[in-house]
N, C-alpha and C positions, 0 to 999 in steps of 0.2 A: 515907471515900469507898468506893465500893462497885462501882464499874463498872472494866473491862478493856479498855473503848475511850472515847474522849471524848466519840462522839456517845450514849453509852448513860447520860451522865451527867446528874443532876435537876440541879434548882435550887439544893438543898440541900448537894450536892458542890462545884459551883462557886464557892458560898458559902465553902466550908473553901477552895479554890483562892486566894478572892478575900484572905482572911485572911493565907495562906501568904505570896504575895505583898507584902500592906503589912508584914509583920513583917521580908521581908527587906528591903525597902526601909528601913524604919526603921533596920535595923542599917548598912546599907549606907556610912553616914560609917565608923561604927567599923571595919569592913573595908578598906576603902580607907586608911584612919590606920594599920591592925594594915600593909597591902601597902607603904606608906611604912616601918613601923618595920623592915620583914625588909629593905629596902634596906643597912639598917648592915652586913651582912656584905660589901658587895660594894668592897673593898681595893684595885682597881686603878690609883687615882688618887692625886691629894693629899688626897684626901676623899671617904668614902664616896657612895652614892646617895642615904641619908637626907642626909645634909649636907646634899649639892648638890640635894634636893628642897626641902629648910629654906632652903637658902641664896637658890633662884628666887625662891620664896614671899615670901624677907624684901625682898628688891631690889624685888620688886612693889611688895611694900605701903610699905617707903619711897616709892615713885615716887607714890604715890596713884593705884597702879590700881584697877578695879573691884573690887570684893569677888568676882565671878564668874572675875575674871583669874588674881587671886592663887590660888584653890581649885586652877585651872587649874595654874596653875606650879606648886602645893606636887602635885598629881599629874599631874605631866608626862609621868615615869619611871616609874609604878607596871608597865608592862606589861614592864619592863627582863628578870623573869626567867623570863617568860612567851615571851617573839618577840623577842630585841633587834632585830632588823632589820626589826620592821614594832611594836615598843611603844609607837610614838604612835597607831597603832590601834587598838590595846588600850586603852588609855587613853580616846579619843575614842570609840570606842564604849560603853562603860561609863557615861562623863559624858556621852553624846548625849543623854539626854532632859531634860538638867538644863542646859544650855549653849545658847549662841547657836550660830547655824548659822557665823557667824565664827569663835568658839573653838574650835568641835568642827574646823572644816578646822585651824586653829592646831594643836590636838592631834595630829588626825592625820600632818599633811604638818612639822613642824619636826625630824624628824630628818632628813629632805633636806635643808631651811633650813639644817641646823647644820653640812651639808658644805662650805658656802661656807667655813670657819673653817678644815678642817685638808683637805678633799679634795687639794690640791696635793704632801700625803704618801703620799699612796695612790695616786696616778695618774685619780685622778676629776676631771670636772668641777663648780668649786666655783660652776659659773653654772648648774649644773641646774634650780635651784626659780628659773628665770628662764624656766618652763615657765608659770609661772602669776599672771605678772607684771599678768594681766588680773582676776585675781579679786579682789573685794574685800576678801580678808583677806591678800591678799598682805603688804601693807606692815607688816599688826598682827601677823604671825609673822616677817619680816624683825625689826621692833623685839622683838620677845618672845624670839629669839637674842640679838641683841645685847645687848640692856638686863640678861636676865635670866638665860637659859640658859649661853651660851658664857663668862660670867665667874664662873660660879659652881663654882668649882672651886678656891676660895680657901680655905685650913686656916687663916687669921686673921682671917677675915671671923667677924665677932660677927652670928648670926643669932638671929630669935626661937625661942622655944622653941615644943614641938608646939601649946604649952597655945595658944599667942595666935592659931593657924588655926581653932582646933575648932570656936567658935561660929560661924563665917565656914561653913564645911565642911557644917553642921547646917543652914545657913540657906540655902545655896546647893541643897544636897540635897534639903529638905522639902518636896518636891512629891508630891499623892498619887499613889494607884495608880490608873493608868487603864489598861483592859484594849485590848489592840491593836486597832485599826478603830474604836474610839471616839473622837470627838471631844471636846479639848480644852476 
């Protein structure tokens, strides 16, 4: 590329632009699996992040959730050491363009969801995410704590290993690159 501003830029610049882009994209699974596996340092549990990322994931996919759900739960936490107090938006934004507009609210808004579990130790209210009792994904992230999140903090729960997400991860991901204001 040859230009110092972007309206100075050919055809042939946005072209390398356009490349740049599908290649991160492409790697984009493997990133997000690498932000999963840096979860193993995080000790302050009965089990790590990876675990309880692995462990979401496996609960899903027992349950015969979607193959879009379960991606969803195995990177629920990736945003954990990036924002803990806002890492389902981290998470939700990163998976927005790959996710249903239900799962991306799931993502975003379930570490509110999860205070219904313990808020009554901290002096919060555990009825807050009963702020959003009208939206349709209300009920699919009430169930995606319960079912998946808030009990996955078991050190004897036998989960899958990373290997059994990855094609799921690859297949939910592989959408191409479409440049922003373009339509779908």
């Amino acid at each position: 590329m040859h230009f110092t501003r972007m309206d100075q830029g050919s055809d042939e610049d946005f072209q390398i632009l356009k490349r740049v882009h599908e290649k991160t994209l492409a790697d984009l699974p493997d990133r997000l699996i690498a932000m999963v596996d840096d979860l193993s340092g995080d000790q302050a549990y009965n089990l790590n992040r990876k675990g309880h990322s692995l462990q979401t994931a496996t609960r899903a996919l027992r349950d015969d959730a979607s193959e879009e759900l379960i991606v969803v739960a195995l990177f629920h936490d990736v945003g954990e050491s990036l924002g803990p107090m806002n890492h389902g938006e981290i998470a939700a934004s990163i998976l927005r363009p790959f996710i249903s507009s239900d799962n991306y609210n799931l993502l975003k808004y379930h570490g509110l969801f999860q205070t219904y579990f313990y808020a009554r130790h901290l002096g919060l209210d555990p009825n807050a995410r009963d702020q959003f009792k009208d939206e349709p994904w209300y009920q699919l992230t009430v169930d995606f704590c319960a079912k998946y999140d808030e009990v996955s903090f078991d050190p004897d729960y036998r989960n899958e290993p990373m290997s059994t997400f990855i094609p799921m991860v690859h297949r939910v991901l592989n959408k191409p690159w479409v440049p922003p204001g373009k339509a779908v």
